[in-house]
C-alpha positions as CSV (number, residue, x, y, z in Angstrom):
1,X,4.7,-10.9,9.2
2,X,6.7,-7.5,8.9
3,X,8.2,-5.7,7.0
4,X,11.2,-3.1,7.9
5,X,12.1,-0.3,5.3
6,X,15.5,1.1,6.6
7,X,16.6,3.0,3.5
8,X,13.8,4.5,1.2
9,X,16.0,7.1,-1.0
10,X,17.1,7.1,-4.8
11,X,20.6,6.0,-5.8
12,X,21.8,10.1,-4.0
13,X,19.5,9.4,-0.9
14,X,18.1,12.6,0.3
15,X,19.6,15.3,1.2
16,X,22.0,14.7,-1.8
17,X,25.5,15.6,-1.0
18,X,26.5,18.8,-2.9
19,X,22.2,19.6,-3.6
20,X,20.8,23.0,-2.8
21,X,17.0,22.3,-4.2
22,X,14.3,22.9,-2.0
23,X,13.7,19.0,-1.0
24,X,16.8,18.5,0.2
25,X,17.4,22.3,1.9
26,X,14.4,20.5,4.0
27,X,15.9,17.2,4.7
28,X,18.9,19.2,6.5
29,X,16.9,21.6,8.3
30,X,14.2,19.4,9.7
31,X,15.4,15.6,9.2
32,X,13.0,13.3,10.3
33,X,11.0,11.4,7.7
34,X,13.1,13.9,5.0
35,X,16.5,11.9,5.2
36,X,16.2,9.2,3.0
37,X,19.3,6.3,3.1
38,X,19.8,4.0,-0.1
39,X,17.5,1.0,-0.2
40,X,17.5,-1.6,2.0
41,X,14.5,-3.6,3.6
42,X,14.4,-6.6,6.0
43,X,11.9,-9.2,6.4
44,X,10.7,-10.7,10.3
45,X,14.0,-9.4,11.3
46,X,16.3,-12.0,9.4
47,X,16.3,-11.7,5.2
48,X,17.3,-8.3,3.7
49,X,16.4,-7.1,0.3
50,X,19.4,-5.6,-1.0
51,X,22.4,-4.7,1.1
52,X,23.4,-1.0,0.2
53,X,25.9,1.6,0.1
54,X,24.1,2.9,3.3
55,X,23.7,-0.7,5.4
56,X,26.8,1.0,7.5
57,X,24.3,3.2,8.6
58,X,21.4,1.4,9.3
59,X,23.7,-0.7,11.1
60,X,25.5,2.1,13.0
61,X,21.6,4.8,13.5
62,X,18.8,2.8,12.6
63,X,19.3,-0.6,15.2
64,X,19.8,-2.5,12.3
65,X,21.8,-6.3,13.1
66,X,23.0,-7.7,10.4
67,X,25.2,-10.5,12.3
68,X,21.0,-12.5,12.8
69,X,20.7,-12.3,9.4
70,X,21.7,-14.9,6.8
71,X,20.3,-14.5,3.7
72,X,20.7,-11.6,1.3
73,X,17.9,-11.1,-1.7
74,X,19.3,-8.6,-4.0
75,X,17.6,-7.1,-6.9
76,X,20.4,-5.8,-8.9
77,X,24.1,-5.4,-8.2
78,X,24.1,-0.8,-8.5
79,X,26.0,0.5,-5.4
80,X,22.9,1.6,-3.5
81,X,21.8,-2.1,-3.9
82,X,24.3,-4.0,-3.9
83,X,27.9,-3.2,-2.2
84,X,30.0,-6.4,-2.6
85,X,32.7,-4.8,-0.1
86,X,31.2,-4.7,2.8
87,X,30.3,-8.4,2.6
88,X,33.5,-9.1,3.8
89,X,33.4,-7.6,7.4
90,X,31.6,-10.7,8.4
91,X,34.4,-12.9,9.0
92,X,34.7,-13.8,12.6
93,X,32.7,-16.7,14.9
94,X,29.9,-18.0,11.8
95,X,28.8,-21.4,12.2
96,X,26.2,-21.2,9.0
97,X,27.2,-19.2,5.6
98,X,25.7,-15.7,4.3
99,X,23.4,-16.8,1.8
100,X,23.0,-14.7,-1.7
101,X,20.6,-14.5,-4.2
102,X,20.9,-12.6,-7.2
103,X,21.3,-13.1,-10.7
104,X,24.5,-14.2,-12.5
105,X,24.9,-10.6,-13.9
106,X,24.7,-8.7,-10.5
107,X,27.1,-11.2,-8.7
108,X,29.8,-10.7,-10.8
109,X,31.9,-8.3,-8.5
110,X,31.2,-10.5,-5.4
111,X,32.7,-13.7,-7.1
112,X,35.3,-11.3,-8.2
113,X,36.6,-10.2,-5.5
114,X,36.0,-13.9,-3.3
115,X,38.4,-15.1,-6.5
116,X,40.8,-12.5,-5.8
117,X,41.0,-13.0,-2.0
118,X,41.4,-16.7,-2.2
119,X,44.3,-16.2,-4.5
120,X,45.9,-13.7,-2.5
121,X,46.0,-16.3,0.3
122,X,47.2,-18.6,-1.9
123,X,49.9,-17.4,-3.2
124,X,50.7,-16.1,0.3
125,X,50.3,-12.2,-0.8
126,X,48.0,-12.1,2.2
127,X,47.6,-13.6,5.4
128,X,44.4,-15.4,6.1
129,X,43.4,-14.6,9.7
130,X,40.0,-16.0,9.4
131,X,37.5,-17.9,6.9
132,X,34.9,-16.0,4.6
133,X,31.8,-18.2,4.1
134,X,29.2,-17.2,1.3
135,X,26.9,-19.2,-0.6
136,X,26.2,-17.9,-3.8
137,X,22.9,-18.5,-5.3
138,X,22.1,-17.4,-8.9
139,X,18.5,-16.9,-10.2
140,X,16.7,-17.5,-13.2
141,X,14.0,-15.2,-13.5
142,X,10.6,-16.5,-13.5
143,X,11.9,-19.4,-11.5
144,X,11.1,-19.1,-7.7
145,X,13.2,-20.1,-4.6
146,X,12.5,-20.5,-1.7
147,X,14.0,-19.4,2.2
148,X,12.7,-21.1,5.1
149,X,9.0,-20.2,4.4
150,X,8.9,-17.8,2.0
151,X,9.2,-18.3,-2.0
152,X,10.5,-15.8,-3.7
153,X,10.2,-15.8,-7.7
154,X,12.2,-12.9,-9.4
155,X,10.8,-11.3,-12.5
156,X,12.8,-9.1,-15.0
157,X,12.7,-5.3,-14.1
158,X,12.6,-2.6,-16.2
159,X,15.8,-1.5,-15.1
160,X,19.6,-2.2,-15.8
161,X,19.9,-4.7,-17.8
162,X,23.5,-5.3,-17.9
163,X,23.0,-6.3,-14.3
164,X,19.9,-8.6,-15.2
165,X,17.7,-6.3,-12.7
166,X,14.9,-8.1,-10.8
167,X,12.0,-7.4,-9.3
168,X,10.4,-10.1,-6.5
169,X,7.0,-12.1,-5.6
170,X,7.0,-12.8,-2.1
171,X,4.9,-15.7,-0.8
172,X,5.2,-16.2,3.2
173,X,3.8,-19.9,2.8
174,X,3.5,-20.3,6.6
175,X,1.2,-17.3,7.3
176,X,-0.2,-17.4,3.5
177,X,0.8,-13.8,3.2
178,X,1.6,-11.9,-0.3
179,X,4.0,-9.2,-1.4
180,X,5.6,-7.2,-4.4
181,X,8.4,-6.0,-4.0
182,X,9.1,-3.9,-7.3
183,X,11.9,-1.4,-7.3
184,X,14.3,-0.3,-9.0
185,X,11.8,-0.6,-12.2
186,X,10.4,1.6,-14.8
187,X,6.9,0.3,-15.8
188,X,6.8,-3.8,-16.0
189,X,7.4,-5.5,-18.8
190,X,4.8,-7.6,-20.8
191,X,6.6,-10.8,-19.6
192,X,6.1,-9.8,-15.7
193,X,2.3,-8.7,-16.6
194,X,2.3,-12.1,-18.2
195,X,3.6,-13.8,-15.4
196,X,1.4,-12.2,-13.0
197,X,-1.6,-12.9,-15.1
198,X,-1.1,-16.7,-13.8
199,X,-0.7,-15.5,-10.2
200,X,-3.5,-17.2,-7.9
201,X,-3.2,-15.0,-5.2
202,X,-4.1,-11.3,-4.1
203,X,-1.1,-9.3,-2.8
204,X,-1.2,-8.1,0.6
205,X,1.5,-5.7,-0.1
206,X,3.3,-4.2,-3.0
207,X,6.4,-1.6,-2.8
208,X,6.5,0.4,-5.6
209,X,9.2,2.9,-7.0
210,X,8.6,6.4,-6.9
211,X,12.3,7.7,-8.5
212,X,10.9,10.7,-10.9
213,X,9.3,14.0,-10.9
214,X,5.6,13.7,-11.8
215,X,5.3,13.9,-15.2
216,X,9.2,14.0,-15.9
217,X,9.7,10.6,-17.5
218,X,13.6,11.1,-17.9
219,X,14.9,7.9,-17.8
220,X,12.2,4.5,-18.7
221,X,14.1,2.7,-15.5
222,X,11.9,4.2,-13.3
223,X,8.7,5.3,-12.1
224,X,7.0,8.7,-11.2
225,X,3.8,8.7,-9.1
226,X,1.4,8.3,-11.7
227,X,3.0,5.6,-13.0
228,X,3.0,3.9,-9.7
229,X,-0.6,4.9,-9.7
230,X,-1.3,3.0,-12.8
231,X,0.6,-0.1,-11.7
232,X,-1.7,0.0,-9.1
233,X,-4.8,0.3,-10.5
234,X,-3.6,-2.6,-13.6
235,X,-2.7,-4.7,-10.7
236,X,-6.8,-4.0,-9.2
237,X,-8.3,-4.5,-12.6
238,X,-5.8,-8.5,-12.6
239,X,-7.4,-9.1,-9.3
240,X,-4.2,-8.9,-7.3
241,X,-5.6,-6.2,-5.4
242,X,-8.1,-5.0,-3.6
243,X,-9.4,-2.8,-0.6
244,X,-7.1,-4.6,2.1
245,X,-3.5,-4.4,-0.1
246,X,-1.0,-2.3,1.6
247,X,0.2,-0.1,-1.4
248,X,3.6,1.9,0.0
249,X,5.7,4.3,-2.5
250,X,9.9,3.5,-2.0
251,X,13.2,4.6,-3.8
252,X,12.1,8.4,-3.7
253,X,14.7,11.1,-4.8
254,X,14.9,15.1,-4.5
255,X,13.4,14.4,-8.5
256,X,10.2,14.5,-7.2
257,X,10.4,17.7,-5.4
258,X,8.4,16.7,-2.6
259,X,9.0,17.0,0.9
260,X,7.4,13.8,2.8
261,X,4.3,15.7,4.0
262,X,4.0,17.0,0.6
263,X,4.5,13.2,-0.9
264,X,2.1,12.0,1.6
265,X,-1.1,14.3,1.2
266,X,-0.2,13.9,-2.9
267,X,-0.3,10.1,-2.4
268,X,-3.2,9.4,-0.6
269,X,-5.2,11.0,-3.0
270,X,-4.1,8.7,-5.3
271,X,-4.9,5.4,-2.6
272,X,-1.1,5.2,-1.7
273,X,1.6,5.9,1.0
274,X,5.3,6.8,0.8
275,X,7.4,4.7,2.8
276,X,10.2,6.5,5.1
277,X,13.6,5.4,6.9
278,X,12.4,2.8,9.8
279,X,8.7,2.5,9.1
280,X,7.9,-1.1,10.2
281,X,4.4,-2.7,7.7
282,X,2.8,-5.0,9.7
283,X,1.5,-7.1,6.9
């Protein structure tokens, strides 16, 4: 099983359009690992978690082909998570529909904007060239789902809550592989701790979100190092993880003021990696 970060930035990305800090002065001088795109990650090559602002350019840079994949696992419906509009570029030669899952909250644009479309056709206002086919799927959290082998079971994030933010438990059944995928969250809230308390298994890999400065607790929607350090070590004292689990650091913004090498020699010492734009986990 693998995993495929293509976009590991914050909601700005790195380097932030009109920024002049040190972090993202870097990012335009050297590139590299510095650039950081809006989230998006794909699993074996055909489900994507999320589908940002930036998929564009993971499509257009990063090899990215989004026409072999058919199923779309968002965790909240925020522009570098979620962009509705682009959805609709996939419109030509389908024989099986684009599958979505996210919760009622964060599909609200999507079914907006399907509504609108079929009653511009309709009322003959536009001129229907060629079908759209999406299958919506809403969640409940707490309740899992499953795609081919994997079940996925979303828990509430500490996040947005108008758009009923998720985080996901990932269970590849068929290779009896285990992930967490937990971003965009601040720390968890008792119901996921209480959820997890009842997991059975011990996670293989967890994705955690490393949005703030250390010590800089501006917003509770998000995490800075050390919390993402604690997560981990609550998670080790649950049983969920030990020696073997992968632990990789994700949605990273100029907040942190930390160039990758300087992310990366602070995280290890702390048992944990930052992820970067194309890194491939084998898990």
């Amino acid at each position: 099983m693998k995993l495929k970060y293509y976009g590991t930035g914050g909601g700005a990305g790195i380097p932030e359009i009109f920024c002049d800090c040190r972090v993202c002065r870097h990012a335009r001088e050297f590139g590299g690992k510095d650039i950081r795109t809006r989230s998006q990650a794909v699993i074996d090559d055909k489900i994507s978690i999320d589908f940002s602002v930036d998929t564009f350019l993971h499509t257009a840079f990063y090899g990215l082909d989004m026409r072999r994949i058919h199923n779309l696992v968002i965790t909240h419906a925020h522009f570098d998570h979620f962009l509705t509009q682009d959805l609709f570029s996939r419109a030509q030669g389908y024989e099986s529909p684009l599958n979505v899952y996210c919760t009622p909250a964060s599909s609200t644009k999507m079914c907006e904007t399907i509504d609108a479309r079929e009653k511009a056709y309709a009322e003959g206002r536009r001129i229907k060239t060629s079908d759209f086919w999406v299958d919506y799927h809403p969640l409940e959290v707490g309740v899992p789902f499953e795609i081919d082998e994997y079940r996925f079971t979303p828990l509430k994030a500490h996040h947005a809550q108008g758009v009923q933010s998720v985080m996901y438990v990932i269970d590849n059944l068929k290779e009896d592989k285990h992930l967490l995928w937990a971003h965009d969250t601040g720390p968890f809230y008792t119901s996921a701790w209480d959820w997890l308390k009842t997991y059975e298994h011990v996670f293989d890999f967890v994705s955690l979100d490393c949005t703030l400065g250390r010590g800089e607790l501006i917003t509770a929607a998000h995490m800075d190092i050390e919390g993402c350090y604690d997560t981990k070590e609550k998670l080790r004292s649950m049983g969920l993880l030990d020696d073997h689990t992968k632990v990789y650091l994700s949605h990273i913004g100029h907040l942190l003021d930390r160039t990758h090498e300087d992310l990366t020699a602070e995280a290890a010492e702390l048992g944990m990696i930052p992820a970067f734009d194309g890194l491939t986990v084998e898990i």
